[in-house]
ZAMARGU-4260 file (C-alpha; in steps of 0.2 Angstrom, whole numbers, plus 5000, padded with zeros to 4 digits):
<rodrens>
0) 5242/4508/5303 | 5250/4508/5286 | 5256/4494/5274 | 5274/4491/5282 | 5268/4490/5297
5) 5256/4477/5293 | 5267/4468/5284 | 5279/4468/5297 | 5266/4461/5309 | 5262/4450/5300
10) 5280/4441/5296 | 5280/4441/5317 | 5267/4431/5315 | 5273/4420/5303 | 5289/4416/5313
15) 5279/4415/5329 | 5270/4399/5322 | 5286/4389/5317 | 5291/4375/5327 | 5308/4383/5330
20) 5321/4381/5348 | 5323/4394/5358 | 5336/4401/5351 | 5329/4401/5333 | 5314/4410/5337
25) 5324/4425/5344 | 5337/4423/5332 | 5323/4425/5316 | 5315/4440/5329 | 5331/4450/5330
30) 5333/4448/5310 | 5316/4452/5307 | 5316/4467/5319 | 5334/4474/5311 | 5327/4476/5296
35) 5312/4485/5302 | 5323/4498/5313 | 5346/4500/5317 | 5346/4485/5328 | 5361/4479/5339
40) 5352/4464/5346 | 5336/4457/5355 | 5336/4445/5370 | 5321/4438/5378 | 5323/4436/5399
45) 5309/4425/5408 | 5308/4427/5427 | 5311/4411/5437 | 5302/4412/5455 | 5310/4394/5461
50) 5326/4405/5463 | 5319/4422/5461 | 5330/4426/5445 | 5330/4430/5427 | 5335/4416/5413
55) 5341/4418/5396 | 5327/4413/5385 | 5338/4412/5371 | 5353/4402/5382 | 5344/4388/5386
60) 5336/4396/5402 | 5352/4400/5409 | 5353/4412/5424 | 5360/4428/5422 | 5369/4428/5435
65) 5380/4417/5432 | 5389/4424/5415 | 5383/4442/5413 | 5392/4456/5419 | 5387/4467/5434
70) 5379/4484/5427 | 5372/4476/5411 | 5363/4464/5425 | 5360/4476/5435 | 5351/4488/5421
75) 5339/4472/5416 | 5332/4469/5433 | 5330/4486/5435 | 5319/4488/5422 | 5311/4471/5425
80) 5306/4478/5442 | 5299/4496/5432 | 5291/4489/5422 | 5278/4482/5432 | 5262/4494/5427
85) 5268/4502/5414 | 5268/4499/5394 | 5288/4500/5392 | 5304/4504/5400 | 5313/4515/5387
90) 5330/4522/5391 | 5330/4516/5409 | 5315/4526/5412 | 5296/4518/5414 | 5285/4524/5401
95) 5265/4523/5395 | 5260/4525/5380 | 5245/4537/5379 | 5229/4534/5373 | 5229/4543/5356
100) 5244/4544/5344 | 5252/4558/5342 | 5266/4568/5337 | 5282/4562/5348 | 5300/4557/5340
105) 5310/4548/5354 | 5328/4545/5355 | 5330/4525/5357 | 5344/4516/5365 | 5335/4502/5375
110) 5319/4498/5377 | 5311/4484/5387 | 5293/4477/5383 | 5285/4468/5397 | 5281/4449/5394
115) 5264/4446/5403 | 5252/4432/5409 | 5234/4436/5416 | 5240/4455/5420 | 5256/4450/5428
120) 5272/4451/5420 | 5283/4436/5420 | 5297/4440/5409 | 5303/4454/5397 | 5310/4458/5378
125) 5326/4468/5376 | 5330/4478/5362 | 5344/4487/5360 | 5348/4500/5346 | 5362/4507/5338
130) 5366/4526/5338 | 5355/4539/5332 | 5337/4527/5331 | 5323/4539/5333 | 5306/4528/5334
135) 5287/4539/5333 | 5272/4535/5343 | 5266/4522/5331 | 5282/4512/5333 | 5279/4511/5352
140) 5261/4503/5349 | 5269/4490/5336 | 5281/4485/5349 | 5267/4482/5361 | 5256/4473/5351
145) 5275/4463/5347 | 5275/4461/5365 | 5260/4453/5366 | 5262/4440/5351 | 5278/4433/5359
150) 5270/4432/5379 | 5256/4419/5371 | 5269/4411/5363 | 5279/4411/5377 | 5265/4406/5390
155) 5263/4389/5377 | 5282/4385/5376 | 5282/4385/5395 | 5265/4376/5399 | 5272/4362/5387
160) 5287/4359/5395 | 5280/4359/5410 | 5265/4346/5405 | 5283/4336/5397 | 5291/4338/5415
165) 5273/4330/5422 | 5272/4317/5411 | 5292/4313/5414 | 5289/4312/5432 | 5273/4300/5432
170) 5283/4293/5421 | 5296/4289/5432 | 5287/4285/5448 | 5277/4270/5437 | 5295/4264/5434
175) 5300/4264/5449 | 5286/4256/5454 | 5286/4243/5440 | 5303/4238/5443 | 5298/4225/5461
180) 5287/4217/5447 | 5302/4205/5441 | 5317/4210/5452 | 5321/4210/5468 | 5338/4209/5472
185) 5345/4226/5479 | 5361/4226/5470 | 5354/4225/5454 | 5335/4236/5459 | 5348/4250/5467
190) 5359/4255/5451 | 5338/4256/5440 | 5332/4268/5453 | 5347/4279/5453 | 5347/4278/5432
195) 5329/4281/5433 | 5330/4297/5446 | 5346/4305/5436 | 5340/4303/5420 | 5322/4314/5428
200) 5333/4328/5438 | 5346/4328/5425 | 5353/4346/5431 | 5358/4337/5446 | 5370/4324/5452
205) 5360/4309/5460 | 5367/4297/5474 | 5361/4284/5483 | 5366/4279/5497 | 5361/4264/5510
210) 5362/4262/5528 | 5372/4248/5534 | 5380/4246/5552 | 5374/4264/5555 | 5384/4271/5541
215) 5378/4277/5524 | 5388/4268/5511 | 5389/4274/5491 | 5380/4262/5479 | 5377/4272/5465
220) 5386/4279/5458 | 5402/4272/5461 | 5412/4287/5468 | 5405/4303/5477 | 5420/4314/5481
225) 5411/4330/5487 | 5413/4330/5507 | 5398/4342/5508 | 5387/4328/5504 | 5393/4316/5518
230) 5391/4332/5530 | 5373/4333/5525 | 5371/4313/5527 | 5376/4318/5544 | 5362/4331/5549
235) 5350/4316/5545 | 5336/4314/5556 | 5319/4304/5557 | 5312/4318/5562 | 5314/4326/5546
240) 5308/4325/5526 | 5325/4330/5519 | 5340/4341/5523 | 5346/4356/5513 | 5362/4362/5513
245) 5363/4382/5517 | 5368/4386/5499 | 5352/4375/5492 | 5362/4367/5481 | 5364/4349/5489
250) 5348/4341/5497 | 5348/4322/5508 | 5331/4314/5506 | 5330/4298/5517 | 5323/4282/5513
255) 5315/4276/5527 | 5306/4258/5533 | 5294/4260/5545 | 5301/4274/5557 | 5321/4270/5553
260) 5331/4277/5540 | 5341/4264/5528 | 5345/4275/5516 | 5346/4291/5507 | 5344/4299/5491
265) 5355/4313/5488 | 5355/4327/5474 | 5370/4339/5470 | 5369/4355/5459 | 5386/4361/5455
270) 5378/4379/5450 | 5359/4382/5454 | 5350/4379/5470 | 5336/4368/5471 | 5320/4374/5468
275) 5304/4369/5477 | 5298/4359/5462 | 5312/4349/5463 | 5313/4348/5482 | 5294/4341/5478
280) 5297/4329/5465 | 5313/4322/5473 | 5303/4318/5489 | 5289/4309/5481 | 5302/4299/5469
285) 5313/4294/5485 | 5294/4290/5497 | 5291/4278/5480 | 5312/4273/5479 | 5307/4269/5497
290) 5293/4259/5494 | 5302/4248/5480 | 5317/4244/5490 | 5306/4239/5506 | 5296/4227/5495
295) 5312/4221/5487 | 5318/4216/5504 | 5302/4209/5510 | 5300/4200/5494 | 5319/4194/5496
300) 5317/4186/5513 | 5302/4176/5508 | 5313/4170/5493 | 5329/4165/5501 | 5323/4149/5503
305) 5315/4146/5486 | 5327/4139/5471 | 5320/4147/5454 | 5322/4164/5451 | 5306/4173/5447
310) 5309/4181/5429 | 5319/4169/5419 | 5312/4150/5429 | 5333/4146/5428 | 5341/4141/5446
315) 5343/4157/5458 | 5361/4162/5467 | 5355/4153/5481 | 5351/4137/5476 | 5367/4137/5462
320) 5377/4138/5475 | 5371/4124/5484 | 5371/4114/5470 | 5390/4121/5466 | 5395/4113/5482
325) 5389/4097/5479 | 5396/4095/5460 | 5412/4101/5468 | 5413/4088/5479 | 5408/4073/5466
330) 5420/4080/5457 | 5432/4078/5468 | 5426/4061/5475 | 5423/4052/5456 | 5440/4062/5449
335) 5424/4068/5437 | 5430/4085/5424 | 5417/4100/5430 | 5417/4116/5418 | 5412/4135/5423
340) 5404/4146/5413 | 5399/4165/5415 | 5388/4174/5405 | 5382/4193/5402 | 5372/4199/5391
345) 5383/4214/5381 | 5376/4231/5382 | 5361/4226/5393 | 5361/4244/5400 | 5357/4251/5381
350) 5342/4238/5381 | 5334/4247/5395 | 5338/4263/5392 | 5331/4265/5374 | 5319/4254/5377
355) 5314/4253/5395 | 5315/4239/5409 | 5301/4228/5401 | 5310/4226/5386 | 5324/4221/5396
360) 5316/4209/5405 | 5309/4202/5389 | 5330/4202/5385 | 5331/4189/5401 | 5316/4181/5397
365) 5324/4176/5379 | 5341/4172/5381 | 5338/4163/5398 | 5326/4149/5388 | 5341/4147/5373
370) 5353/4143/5387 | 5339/4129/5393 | 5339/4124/5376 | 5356/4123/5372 | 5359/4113/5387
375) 5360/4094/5393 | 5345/4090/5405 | 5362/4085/5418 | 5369/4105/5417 | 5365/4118/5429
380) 5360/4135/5422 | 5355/4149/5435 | 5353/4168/5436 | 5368/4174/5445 | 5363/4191/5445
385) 5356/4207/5434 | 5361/4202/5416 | 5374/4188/5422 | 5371/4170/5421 | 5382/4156/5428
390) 5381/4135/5423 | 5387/4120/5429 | 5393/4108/5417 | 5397/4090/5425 | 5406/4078/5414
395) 5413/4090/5404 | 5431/4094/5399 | 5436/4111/5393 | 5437/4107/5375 | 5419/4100/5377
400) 5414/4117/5386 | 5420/4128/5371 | 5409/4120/5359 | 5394/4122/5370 | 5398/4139/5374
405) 5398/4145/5354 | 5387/4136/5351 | 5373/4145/5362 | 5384/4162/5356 | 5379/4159/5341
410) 5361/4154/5347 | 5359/4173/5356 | 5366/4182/5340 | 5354/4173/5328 | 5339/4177/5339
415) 5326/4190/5335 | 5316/4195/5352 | 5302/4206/5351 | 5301/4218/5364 | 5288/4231/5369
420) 5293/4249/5371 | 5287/4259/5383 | 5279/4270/5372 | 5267/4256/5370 | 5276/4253/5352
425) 5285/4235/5349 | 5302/4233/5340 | 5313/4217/5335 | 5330/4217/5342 | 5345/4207/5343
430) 5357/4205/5357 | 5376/4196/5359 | 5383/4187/5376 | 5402/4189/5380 | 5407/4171/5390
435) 5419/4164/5401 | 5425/4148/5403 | 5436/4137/5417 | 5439/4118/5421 | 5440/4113/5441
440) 5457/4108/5444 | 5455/4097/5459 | 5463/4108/5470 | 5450/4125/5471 | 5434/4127/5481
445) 5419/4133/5468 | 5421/4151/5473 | 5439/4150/5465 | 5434/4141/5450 | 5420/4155/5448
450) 5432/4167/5448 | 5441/4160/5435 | 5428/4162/5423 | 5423/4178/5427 | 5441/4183/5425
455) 5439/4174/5408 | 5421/4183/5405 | 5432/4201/5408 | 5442/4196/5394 | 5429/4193/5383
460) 5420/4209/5388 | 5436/4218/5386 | 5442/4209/5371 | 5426/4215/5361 | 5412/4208/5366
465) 5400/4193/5359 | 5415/4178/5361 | 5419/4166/5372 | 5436/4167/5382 | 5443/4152/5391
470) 5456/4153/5409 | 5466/4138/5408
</rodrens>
């Protein structure tokens, strides 16, 4: 072999070693190679067998099918298919090499190199030439030793983003798992799973339904407008693990308690079908979904009766609004002033996503012992649900209510909370509260006076955030 060709190996090698994207790497191949021999382009193709078709290495694994044109489609599986015990398609033709060199002086306008794994061929390289290129024998063995450079580093690219989507995907049953730790209020439990499942299956559209009054009824996201996947919900049975529609592309998982559905997991693709991997993964993540909502309703009737929630040690819903009646009614009874307030934490969704739901309990944890802090021992703080909290302020006049309400604003926003990543790594954050505020008037029940606040906490949220709006 002489000099330039060694050299030229060796520059493969050198650009086979960078940590580059996929469509680096054949980008600095395609340079390289052009100015080895008249090249029009190179293009690496990787077989898929989920759906039993080529992808665009370089295109972010896209399938050929969808953007390319027949006969150029056509022409690469073709030769993928010839290529299979032989050293190279070359002008559409299958083509070994023999075992000497020799003289030969061959024409070029294609040639395909086979991309291979423990004897089988998995993918292949195109190169495609411009007119006139006449390549000898020698060429041909560079191009298969090319060939075999770029199938290890293939073979180590794919293994690694398949030991990522492994570690994603224990990643994410743990967390579904995790979350029945310190919540379990569906409304709130519901919206983590979905967030948790779309952010894992990201090339689909996840929706999750429950069953109530035998209908399946949307509860996350907020709006599913494809019939096709009320049709599956339809084709539901306890009989079966999941239903597919006939195009793939749409798969119903149900959630089941005991032997009855409540609910289902759907995933849509708007362009490929499902594959059996994620048929796999989505039936284990909805078995664990399961799981976690059936604890979460257990764990909720037990707790019905109890009156401190479980993460923050504030008042539950249930017991705040037992006590709401009664200060309603001593209000009413002494002509005693009575003060609302609603409060939610701003941006708590960022606080989990960046640094998971264990940071964001430590959120709760945090502001729900200020807003202990920065109350009178005669005030009634609760958790009213998720990242909302609601207080009772007895004796208090709306004036009076505005100074408590800034002054545990300003509280939160001084605050540094240490939370711990998932990663295992801690951080110091801050975090705002937006607030509402109303005064009972005498004349309202407590659920009206409530939603006076919250209309005054939508003003504050809308109005920017960290502030303390009031609904006279």
């Amino acid at each position: 072999m002489n000099d330039k060709n060694i050299q030229f190996l060796s520059k493969i090698a050198d650009v086979l070693i960078k940590e580059l994207d996929s469509s680096e790497l054949v980008s600095e191949l395609n340079e390289l190679l052009s100015s080895y021999v008249t090249l029009k382009s190179l293009d690496i193709y990787v077989f898929d067998p989920n759906t039993s078709t080529l992808r665009n290495y370089a295109q972010d694994w896209c399938i050929i099918d969808e953007f390319m044109e027949n006969l150029r489609r056509e022409k690469i599986y073709r030769a993928y298919e010839e290529i299979h015990g032989n050293d190279f398609v070359i002008n559409n033709k299958a083509f070994k090499l023999p075992q000497t060199l020799g003289e030969i002086n061959l024409k070029l306008d294609s040639l395909y190199i086979p991309i291979v794994k423990n004897g089988m061929v998995f993918g292949i390289i195109e190169l495609i030439f411009d007119e006139n290129t006449f390549a000898e024998i020698e060429f041909l063995f560079l191009m298969k030793i090319l060939g075999v450079e770029i199938s290890l580093k293939l073979q180590n690219i794919v293994l690694n983003e398949q030991s990522q989507i492994n570690v994603e995907f224990h990643d994410s049953m743990k967390n579904i798992a995790k979350i029945i730790e310190t919540q379990y209020e569906l409304n709130y439990i519901v919206p983590l799973i979905g967030e948790m499942l779309d952010r894992f299956i990201s090339d689909h559209l996840i929706y999750v339904f429950l069953k109530q009054a035998d209908e399946f009824n949307l509860v996350w996201p907020k709006a599913c407008n494809d019939e096709r996947v009320y049709e599956a919900l339809k084709k539901l049975d306890k009989d079966y693990n999941y239903v597919l529609t006939n195009d793939d592309k749409i798969g119903a998982f149900p959630l089941f308690t005991e032997d009855e559905i409540t609910g289902c997991i759907v995933a849509r693709s708007t362009i490929e079908k499902l594959s059996k991997r994620d048929v796999d993964y989505l039936e284990q993540l909805t078995r664990q979904a399961a799981a976690t909502i059936n604890r979460a309703n257990t764990y909720s009737t037990i707790l019905q009766y109890a009156t401190l929630d479980a993460l923050t040690n504030l008042n539950n819903r249930r017991q705040f609004e037992t006590r709401l009646g009664q200060e309603i009614a001593i209000a009413k009874r002494q002509n005693n002033s009575l003060c609302a307030m609603m409060i939610d934490i701003d941006f708590f969704k960022h606080v989990n996503d960046t640094y998971g739901h264990s940071a964001g309990d430590e959120v709760l944890r945090t502001v729900a012992s200020i807003i202990k802090e920065a109350l009178r021992e005669s005030d009634i703080p609760a958790r009213y649900g998720g990242e909302e909290f609601a207080v009772l302020l007895p004796f208090t006049k709306l004036e009076e209510a505005k100074v408590v309400g800034e002054r545990l604003r300003c509280a939160v926003e001084k605050t540094t909370i240490k939370v711990n990543h998932d990663t295992g790594n801690s951080q110091d954050i801050k975090v705002t509260i937006s607030m509402g505020l109303a005064e009972y008037n005498k004349i309202e029940t407590g659920e009206m006076l409530f939603e006076r606040a919250d209309k005054a906490l939508y003003e504050a949220k809308t109005g920017g955030r960290n502030r303390v709006c009031i609904n006279s």
